[in-house]
C-alpha atoms as an extended CHARMM CRD file, in Angstrom:
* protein
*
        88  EXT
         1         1  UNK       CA             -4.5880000000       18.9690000000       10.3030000000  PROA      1               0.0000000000
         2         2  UNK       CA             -5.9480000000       16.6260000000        7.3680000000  PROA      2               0.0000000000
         3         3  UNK       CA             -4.4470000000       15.1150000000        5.1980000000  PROA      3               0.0000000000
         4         4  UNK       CA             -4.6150000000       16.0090000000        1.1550000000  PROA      4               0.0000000000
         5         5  UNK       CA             -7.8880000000       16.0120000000       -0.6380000000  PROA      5               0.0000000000
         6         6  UNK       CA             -7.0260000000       12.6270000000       -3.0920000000  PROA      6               0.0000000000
         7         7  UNK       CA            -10.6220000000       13.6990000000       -5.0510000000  PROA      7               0.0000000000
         8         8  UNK       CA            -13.9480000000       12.3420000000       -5.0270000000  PROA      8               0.0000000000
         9         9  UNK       CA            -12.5060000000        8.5090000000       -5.6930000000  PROA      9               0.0000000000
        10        10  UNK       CA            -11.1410000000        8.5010000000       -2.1740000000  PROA      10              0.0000000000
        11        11  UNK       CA            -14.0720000000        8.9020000000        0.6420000000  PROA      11              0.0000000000
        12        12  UNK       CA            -11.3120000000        8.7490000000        3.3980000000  PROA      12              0.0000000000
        13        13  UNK       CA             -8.2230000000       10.5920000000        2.6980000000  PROA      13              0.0000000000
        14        14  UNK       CA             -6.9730000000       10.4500000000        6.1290000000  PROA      14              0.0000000000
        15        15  UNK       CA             -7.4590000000        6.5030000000        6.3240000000  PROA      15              0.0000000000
        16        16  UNK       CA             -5.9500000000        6.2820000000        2.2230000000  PROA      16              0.0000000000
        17        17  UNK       CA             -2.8060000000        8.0910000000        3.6400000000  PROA      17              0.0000000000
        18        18  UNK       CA             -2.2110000000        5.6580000000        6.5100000000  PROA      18              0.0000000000
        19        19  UNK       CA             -2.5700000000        2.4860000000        4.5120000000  PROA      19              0.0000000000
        20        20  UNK       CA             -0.3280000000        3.9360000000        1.9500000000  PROA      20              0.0000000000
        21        21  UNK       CA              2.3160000000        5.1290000000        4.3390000000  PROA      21              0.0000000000
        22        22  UNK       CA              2.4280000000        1.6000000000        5.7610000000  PROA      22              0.0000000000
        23        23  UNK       CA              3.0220000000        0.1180000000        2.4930000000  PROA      23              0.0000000000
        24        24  UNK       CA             -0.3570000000       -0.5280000000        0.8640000000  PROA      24              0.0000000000
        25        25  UNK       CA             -0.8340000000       -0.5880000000       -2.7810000000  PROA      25              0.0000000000
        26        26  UNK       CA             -3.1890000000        2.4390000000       -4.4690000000  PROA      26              0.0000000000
        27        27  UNK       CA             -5.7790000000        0.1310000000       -5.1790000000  PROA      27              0.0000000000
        28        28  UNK       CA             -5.8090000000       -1.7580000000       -2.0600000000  PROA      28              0.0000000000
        29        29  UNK       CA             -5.3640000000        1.6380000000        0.3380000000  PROA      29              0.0000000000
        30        30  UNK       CA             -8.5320000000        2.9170000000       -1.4590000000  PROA      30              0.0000000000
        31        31  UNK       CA            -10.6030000000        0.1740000000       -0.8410000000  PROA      31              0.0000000000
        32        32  UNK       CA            -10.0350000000       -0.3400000000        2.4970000000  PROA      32              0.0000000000
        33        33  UNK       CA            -10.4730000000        3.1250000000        3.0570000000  PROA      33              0.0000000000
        34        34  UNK       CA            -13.4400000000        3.8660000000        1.2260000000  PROA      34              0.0000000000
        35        35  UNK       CA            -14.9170000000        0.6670000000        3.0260000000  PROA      35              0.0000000000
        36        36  UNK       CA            -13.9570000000        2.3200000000        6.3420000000  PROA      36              0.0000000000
        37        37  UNK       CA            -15.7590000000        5.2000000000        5.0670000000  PROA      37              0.0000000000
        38        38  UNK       CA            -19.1230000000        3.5990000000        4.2730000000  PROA      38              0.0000000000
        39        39  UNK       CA            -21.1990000000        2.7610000000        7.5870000000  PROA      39              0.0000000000
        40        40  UNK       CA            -22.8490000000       -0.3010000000        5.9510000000  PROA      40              0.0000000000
        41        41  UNK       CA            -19.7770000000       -1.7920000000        5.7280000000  PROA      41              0.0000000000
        42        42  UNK       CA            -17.3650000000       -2.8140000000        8.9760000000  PROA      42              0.0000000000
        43        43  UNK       CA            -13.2220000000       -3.3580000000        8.1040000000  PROA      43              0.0000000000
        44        44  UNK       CA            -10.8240000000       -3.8170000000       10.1550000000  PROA      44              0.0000000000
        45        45  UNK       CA             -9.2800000000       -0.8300000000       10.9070000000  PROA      45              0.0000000000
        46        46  UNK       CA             -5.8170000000       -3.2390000000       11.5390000000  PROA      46              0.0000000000
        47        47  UNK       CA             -6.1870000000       -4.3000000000        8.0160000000  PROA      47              0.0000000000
        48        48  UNK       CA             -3.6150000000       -7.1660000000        6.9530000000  PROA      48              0.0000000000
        49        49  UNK       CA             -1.3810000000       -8.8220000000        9.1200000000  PROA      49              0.0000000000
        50        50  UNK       CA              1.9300000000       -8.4660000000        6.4050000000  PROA      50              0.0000000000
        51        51  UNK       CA              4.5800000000       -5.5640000000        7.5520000000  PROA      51              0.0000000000
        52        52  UNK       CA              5.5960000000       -2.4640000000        5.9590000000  PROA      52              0.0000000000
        53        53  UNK       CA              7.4230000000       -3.1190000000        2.9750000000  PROA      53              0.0000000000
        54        54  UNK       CA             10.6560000000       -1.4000000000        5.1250000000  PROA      54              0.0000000000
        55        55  UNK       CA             10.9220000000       -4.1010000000        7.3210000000  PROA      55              0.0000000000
        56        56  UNK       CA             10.9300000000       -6.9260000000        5.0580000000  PROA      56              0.0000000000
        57        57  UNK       CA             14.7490000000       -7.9140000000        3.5090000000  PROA      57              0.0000000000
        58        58  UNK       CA             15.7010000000       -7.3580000000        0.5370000000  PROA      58              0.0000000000
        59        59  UNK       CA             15.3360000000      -11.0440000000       -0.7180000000  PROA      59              0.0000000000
        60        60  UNK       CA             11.6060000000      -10.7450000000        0.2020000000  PROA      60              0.0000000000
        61        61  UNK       CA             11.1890000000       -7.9850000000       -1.7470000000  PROA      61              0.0000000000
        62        62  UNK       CA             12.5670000000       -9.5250000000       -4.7050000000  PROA      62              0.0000000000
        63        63  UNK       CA             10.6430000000      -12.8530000000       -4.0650000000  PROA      63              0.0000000000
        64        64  UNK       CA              7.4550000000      -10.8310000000       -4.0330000000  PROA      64              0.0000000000
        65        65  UNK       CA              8.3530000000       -8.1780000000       -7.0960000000  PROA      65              0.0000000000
        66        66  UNK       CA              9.0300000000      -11.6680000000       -9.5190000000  PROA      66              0.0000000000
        67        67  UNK       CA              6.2050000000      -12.7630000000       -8.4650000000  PROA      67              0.0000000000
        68        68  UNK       CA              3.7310000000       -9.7260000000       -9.5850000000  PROA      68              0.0000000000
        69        69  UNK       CA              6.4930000000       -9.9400000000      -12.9280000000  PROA      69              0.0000000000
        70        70  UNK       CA              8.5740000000       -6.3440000000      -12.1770000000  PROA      70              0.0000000000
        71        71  UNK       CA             11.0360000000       -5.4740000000      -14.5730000000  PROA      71              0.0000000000
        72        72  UNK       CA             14.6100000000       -4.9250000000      -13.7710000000  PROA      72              0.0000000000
        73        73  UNK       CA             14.0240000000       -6.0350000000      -10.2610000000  PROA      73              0.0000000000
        74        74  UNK       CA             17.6550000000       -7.8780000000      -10.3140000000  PROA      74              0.0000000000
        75        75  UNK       CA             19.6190000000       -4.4210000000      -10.3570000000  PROA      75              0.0000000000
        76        76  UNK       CA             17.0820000000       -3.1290000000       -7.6070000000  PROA      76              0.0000000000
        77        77  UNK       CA             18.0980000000       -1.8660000000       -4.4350000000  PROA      77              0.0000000000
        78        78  UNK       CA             16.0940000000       -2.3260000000       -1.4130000000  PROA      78              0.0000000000
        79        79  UNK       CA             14.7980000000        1.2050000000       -1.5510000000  PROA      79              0.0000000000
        80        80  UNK       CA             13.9190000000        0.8520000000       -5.5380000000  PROA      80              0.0000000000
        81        81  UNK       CA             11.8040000000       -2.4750000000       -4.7320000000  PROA      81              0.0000000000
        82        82  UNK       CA             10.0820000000       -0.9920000000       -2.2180000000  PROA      82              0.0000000000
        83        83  UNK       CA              8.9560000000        1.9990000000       -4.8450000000  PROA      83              0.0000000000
        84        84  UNK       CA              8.3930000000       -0.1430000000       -7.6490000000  PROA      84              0.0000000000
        85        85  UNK       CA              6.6360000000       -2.5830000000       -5.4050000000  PROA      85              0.0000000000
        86        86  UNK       CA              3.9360000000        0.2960000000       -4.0360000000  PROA      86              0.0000000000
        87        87  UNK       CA              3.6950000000        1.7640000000       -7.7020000000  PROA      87              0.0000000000
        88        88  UNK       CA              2.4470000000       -1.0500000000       -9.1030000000  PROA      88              0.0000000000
């Protein structure tokens, strides 16, 4: 069963929903997987060696939404940094 149509931007939904799942930004998902997409070009399919966003700690999380500048990260809970970290 695919996976949803993200529009013409997106040349490899299937890929874009991986990425994303694992923790990838919106940009960076649909690069790599319009890269994976285009046969002149060769990604790794493993992409970057950082985890998922779920398995780093919450202090980690914090560390990394200063230093991108996220507002109201101090009253964030692990689940909230995770979501503000992947929307931004």
């Amino acid at each position: 069963m695919p996976g949803k149509d993200h529009g013409p931007q997106i040349k490899n939904d299937d890929a874009y929903d991986e990425l994303r799942d694992k923790g990838m930004s919106k940009e960076k998902a649909a690069r790599i997987a319009n890269a994976q997409a285009n046969q002149s070009q060769n990604p790794s399919k493993k992409g970057g060696k950082a985890d998922a966003y779920e398995e780093w700690t919450r202090d980690e999380l914090y560390e990394r939404a200063q230093e991108i500048g996220i507002e109201g990260r101090s009253d964030m809970s692990k689940d909230d940094l995770i979501t503000a970290l992947r929307n931004h």
